[in-house]
C-alpha positions, 0 to 999 in steps of 0.5 A, a space after each residue: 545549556 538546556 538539552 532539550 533543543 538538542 534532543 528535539 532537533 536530533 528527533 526531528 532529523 532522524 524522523 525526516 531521514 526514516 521519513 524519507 527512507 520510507 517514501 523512497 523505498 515505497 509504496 509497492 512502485 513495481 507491483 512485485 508485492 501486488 505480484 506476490 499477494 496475488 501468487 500466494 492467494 492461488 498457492 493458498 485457494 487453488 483459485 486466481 485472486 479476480 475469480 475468488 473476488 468474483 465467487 465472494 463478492 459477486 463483482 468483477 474484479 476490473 469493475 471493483 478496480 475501476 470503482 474504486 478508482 472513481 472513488 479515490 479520484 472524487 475523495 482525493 485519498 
């Protein structure tokens, strides 16, 4: 018997099973990496991570979100 069904079909199980491993303990659901970055960023520059953006970039940090809210809402993305 040829093994290569065998081998495709326990590669495709463990890929659905890593798969929805994935998708069920991610993305970042409860902001605690969000929470995170954003505590190591002031750890790091001394500043909060929306005034590094301001000073950087010039833009408010809540227009940028809503920016690229708009963006992902237009795209699909």
């Amino acid at each position: 018997m040829n093994k290569l069904p065998k081998i495709l079909l326990i590669a495709a199980v463990l890929l659905a099973l890593t798969t929805a491993t994935a998708l069920a303990n991610g993305p970042d659901k409860d902001g605690s990496r969000w929470t995170e970055m954003k505590e190591y960023h002031e750890q790091i520059h001394g500043d909060s991570f929306e005034a590094h953006h301001q000073s950087m970039h010039g833009e408010d940090w809540e227009e940028h979100v809503a920016g690229c809210h708009d963006v992902t809402e237009d795209t699909g993305r």
